[in-house]
VOTIVO-738555 format. One record per residue (C-alpha): chain; x, y, z. Coordinates in Angstrom, 1 decimal. Example, Ala and Ser with C-alpha at 12.3 -4.5 7.8 and 13.67 -1.06 7.14 Angstrom:
// residues 2
<pt unit="A" x="12.3" y="-4.5" z="7.8"/>
<pt unit="A" x="13.7" y="-1.1" z="7.1"/>
END
This chain:
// residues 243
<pt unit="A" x="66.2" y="58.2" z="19.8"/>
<pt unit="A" x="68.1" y="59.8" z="22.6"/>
<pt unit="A" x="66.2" y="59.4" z="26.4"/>
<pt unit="A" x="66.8" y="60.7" z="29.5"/>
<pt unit="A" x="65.1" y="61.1" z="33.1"/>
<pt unit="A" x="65.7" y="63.7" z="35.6"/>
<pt unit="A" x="64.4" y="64.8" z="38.8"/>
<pt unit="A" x="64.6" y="67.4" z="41.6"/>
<pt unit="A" x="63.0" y="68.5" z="44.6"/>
<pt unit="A" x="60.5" y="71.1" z="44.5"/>
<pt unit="A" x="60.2" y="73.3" z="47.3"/>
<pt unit="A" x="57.1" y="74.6" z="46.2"/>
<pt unit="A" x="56.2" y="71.0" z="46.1"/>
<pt unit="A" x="57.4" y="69.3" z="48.8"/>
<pt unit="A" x="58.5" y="66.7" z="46.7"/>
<pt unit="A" x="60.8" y="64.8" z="44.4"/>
<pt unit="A" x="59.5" y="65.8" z="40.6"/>
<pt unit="A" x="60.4" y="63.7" z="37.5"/>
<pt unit="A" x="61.0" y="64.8" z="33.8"/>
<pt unit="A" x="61.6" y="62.3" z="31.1"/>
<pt unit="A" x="63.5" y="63.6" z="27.8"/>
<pt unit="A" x="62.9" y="62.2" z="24.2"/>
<pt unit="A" x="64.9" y="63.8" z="21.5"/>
<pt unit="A" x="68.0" y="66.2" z="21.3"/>
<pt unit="A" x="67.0" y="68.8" z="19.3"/>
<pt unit="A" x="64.0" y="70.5" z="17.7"/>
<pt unit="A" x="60.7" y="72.7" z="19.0"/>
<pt unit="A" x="60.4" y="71.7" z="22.6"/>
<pt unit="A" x="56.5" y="70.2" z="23.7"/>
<pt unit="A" x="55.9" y="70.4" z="27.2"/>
<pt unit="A" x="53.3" y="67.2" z="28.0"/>
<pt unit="A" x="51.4" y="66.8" z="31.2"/>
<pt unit="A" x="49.7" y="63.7" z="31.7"/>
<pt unit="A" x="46.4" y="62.7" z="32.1"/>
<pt unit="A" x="44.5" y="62.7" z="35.6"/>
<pt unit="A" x="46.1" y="59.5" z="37.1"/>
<pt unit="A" x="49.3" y="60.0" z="34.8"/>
<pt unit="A" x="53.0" y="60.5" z="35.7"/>
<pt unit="A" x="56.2" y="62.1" z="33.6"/>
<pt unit="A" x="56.1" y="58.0" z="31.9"/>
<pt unit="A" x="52.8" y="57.9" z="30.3"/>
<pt unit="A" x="53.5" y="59.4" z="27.4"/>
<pt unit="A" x="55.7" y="56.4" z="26.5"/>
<pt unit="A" x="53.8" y="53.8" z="28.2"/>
<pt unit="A" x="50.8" y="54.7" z="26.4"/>
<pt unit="A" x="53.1" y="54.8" z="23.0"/>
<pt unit="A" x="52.7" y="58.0" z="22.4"/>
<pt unit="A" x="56.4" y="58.7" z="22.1"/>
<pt unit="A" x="56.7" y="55.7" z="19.5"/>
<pt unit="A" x="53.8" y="56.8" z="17.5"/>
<pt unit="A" x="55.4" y="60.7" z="17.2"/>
<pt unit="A" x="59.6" y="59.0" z="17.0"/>
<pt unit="A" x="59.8" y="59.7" z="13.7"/>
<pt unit="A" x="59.3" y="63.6" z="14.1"/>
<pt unit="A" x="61.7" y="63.3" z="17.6"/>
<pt unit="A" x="64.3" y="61.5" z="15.3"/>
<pt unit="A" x="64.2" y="64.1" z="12.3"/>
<pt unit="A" x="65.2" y="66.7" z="14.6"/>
<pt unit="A" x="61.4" y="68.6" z="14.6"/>
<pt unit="A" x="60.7" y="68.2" z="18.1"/>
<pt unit="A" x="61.4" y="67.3" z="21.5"/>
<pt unit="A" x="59.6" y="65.9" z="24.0"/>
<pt unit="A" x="59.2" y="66.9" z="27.6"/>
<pt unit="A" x="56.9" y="64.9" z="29.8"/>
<pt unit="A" x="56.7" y="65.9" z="33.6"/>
<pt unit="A" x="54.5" y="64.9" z="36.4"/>
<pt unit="A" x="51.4" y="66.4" z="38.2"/>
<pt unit="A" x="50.6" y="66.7" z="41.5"/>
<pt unit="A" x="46.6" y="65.8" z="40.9"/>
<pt unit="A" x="45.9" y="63.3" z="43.3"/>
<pt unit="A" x="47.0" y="66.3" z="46.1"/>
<pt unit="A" x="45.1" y="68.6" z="44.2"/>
<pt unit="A" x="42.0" y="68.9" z="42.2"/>
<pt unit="A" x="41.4" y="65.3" z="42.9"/>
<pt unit="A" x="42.7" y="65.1" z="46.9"/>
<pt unit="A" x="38.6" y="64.7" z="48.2"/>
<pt unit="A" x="40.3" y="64.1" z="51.9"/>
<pt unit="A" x="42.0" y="67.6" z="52.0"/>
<pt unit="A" x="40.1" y="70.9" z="51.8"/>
<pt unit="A" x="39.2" y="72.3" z="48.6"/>
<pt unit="A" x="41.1" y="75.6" z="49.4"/>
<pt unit="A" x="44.0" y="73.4" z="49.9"/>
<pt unit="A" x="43.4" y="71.6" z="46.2"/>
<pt unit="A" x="43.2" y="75.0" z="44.8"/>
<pt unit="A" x="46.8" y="76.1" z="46.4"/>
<pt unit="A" x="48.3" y="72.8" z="45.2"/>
<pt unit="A" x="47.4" y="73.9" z="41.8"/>
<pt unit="A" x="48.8" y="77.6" z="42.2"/>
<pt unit="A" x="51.6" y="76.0" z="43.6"/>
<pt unit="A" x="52.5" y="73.3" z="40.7"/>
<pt unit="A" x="52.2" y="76.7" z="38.0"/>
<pt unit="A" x="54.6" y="78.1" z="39.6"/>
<pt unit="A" x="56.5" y="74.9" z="39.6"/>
<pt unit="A" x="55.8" y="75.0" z="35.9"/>
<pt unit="A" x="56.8" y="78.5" z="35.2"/>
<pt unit="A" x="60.1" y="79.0" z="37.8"/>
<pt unit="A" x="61.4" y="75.2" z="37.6"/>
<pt unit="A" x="60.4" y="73.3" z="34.3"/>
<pt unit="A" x="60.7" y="76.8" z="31.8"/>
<pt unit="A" x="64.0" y="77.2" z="33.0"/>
<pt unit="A" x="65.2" y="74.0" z="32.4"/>
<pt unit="A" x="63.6" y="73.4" z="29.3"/>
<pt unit="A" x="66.0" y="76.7" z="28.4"/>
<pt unit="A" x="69.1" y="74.8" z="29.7"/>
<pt unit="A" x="68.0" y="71.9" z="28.0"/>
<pt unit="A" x="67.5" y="73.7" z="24.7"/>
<pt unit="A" x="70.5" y="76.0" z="25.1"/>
<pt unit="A" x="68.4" y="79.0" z="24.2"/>
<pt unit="A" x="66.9" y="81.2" z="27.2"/>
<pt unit="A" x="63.2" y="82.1" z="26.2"/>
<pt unit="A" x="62.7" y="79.6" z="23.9"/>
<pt unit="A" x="59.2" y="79.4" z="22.9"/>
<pt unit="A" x="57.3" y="75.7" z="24.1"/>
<pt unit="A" x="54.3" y="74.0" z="23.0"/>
<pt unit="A" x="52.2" y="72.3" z="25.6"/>
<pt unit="A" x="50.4" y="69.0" z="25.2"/>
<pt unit="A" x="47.5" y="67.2" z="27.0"/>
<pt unit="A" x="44.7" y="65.3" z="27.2"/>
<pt unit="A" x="41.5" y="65.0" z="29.2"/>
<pt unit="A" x="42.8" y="66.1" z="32.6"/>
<pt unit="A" x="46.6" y="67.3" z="30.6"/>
<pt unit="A" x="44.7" y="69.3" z="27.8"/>
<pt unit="A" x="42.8" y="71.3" z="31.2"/>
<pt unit="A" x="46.6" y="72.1" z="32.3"/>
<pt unit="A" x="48.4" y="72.5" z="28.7"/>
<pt unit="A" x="46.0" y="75.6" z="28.4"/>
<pt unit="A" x="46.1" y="76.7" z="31.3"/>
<pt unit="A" x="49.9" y="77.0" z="31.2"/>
<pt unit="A" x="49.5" y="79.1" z="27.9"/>
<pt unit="A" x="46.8" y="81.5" z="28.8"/>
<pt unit="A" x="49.0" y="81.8" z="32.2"/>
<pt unit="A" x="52.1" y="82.0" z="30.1"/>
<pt unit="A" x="51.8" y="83.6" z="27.0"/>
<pt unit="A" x="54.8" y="84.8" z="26.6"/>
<pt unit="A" x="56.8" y="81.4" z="27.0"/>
<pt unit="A" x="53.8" y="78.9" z="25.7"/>
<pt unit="A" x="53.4" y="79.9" z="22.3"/>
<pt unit="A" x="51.7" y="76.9" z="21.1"/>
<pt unit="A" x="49.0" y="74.4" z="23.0"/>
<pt unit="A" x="47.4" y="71.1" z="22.0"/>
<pt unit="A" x="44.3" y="70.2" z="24.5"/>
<pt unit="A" x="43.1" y="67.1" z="23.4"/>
<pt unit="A" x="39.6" y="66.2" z="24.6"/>
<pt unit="A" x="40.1" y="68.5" z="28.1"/>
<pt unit="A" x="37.8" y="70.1" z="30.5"/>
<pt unit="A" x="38.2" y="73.8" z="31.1"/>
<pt unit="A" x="35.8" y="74.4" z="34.3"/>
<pt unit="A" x="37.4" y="72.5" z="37.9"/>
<pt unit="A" x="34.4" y="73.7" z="39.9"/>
<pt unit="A" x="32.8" y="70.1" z="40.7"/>
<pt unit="A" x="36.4" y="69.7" z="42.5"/>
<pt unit="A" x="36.1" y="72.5" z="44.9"/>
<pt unit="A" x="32.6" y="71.6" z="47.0"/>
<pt unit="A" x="31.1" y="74.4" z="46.4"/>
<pt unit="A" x="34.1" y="76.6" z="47.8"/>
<pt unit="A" x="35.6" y="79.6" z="45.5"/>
<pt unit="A" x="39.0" y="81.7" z="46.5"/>
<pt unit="A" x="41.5" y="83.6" z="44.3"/>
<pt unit="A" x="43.9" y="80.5" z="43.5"/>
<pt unit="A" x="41.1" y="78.6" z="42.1"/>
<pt unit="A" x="40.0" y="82.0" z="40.1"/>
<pt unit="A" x="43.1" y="81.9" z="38.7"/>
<pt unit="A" x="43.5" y="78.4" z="38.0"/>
<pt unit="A" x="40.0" y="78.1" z="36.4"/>
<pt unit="A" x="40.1" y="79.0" z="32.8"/>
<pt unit="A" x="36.8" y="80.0" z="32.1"/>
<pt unit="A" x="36.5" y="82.2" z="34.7"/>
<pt unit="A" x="39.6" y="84.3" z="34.5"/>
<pt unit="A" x="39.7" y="84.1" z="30.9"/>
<pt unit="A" x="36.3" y="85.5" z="30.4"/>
<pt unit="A" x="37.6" y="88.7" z="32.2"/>
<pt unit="A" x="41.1" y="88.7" z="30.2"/>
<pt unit="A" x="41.2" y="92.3" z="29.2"/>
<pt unit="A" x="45.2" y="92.7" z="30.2"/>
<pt unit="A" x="46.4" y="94.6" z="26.7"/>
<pt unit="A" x="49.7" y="92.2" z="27.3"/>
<pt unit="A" x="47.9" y="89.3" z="28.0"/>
<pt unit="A" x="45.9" y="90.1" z="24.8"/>
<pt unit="A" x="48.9" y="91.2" z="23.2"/>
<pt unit="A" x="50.6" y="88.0" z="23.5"/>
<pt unit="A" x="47.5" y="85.5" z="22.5"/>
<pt unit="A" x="47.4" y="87.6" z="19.5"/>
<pt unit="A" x="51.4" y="85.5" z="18.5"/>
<pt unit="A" x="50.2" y="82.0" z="20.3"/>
<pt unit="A" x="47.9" y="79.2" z="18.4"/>
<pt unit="A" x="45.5" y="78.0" z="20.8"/>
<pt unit="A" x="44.4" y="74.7" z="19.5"/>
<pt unit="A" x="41.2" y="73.4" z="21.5"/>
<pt unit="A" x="40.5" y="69.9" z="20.4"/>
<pt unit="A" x="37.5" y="67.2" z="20.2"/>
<pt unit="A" x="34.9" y="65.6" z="17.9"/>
<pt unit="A" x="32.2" y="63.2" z="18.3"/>
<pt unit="A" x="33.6" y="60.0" z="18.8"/>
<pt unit="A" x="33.8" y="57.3" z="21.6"/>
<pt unit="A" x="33.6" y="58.5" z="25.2"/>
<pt unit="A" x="34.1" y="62.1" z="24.3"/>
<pt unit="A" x="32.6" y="65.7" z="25.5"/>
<pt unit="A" x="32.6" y="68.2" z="23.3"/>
<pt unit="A" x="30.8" y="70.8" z="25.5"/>
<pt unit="A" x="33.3" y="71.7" z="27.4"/>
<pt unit="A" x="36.0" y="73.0" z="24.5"/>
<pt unit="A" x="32.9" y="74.0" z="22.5"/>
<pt unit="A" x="32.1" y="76.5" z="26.0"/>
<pt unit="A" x="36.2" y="77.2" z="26.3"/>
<pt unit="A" x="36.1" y="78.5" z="22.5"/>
<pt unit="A" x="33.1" y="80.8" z="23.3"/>
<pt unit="A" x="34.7" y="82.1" z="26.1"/>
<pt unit="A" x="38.2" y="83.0" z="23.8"/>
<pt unit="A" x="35.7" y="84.6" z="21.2"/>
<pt unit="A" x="33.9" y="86.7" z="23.2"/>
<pt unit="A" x="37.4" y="87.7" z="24.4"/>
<pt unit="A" x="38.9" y="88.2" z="20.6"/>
<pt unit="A" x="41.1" y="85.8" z="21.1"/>
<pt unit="A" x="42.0" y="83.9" z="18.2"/>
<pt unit="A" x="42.1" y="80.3" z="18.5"/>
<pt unit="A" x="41.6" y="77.2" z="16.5"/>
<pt unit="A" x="38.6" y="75.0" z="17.5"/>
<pt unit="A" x="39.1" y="71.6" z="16.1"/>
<pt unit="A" x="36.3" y="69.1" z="15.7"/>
<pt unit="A" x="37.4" y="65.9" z="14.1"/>
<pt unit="A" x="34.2" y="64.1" z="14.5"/>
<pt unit="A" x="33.8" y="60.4" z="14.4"/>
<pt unit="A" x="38.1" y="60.6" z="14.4"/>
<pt unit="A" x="37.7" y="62.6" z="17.7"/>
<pt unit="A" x="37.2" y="60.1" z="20.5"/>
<pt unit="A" x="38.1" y="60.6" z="24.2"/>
<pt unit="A" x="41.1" y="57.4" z="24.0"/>
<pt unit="A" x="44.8" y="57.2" z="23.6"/>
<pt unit="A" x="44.6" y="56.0" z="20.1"/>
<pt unit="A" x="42.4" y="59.1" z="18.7"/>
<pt unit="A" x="44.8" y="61.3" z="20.6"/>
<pt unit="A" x="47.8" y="59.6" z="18.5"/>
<pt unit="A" x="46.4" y="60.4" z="15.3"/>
<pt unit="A" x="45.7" y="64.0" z="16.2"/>
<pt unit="A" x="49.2" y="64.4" z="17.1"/>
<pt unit="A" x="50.7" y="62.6" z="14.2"/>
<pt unit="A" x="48.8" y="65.1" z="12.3"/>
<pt unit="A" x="49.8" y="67.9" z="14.3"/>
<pt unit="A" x="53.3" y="67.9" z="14.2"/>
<pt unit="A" x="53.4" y="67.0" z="10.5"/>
<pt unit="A" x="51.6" y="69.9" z="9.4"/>
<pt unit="A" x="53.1" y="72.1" z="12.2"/>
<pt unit="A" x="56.9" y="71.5" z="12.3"/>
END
């Protein structure tokens, strides 16, 4: 299986950001990590060994980047209005630096991506398709949380709006916004298994209904626990149905 790393600075970030590779060809899946996660999780947690045989056969191909969360959502010592920039500031790292060279990558400008994530990753894999519609076409959110207000003290401005899914998305009436969710599959996943929530995707999926936006609300019950080795077999399931 072919594996690469590389990195650049982000001017929007202020900071050296990583992106690991797995596969040369095949539908690309963006993955962000989880809340204390970094671009190698993905293997280190053996994700990428469980879902090899799809990266080998040419289906898929993985890219795994890096968050910013401790200087965000999570960063208690800096002001919440500062947390909710960071996040503004790390989609538009998403959308102007990583689409772009995912493109290069895949030799195909516009190519349509998948995003994938879990817990804290699922928040930002939809987040990055109901920002992105037209370039995210496809999201898995494993187990995620769709409402960041516990990280803001009480404190509300327009990048947190924004960056808060339930919010913006229960006032989505954009005819291209709708447009485009109309071609995406919006997969919101959970179940009742070992350490997991399933109110938060079961309040994420109301909010896309009252919208009529069509989505996929997955509840695999006992097999849909809040741990690496649920997530595994959601995914192995995923991509063999999917590509």
């Amino acid at each position: 299986m072919h594996r690469d790393h590389q990195w650049w600075y982000s001017h929007r970030l202020n900071r050296d950001m990583g992106i690991a590779i797995y596969g040369n060809y095949g539908w690309p899946i963006l993955a962000f990590p989880t809340s204390c996660g970094d671009e190698w999780e993905m293997e280190g947690q053996s994700m990428i060994r469980t879902l090899s045989p799809y990266i080998e056969q040419g289906r898929i191909r993985i890219f795994c980047i890096n968050s910013v969360n401790s200087d965000s959502f999570q960063n208690k010592g800096a002001h919440p209005f500062h947390r909710s920039w960071m996040q503004a500031q790390y989609d538009a790292y998403v959308a102007n630096e990583v689409f772009p060279f995912i493109d290069s990558q895949c030799q195909t400008p516009g190519i349509g991506i998948a995003t994938l994530g879990a817990s804290l990753g699922a928040y930002h894999a939809a987040n990055t398709l109901f920002k992105h519609p037209d370039r995210v076409k496809r999201c898995y959110a494993l187990s995620g949380v769709y409402d960041m207000r516990d990280s803001m003290d009480g404190m509300y401005d327009d990048n947190f709006y924004f960056n808060n899914p339930v919010d913006y998305m229960a006032n989505q009436s954009d005819p291209w916004f709708l447009h485009q969710y109309a071609s995406c599959d919006i997969r919101l996943v959970t179940g009742c298994g070992p350490w997991e929530n399933s109110g938060p995707t079961y309040r994420m999926s109301e909010i896309l209904r009252n919208r009529g936006i069509a989505h996929n609300l997955d509840d695999w019950g006992p097999e849909g626990g809040h741990e690496w080795p649920y997530w595994h077999h959601q995914m192995w399931e995923y991509v063999g149905a999917h590509y």
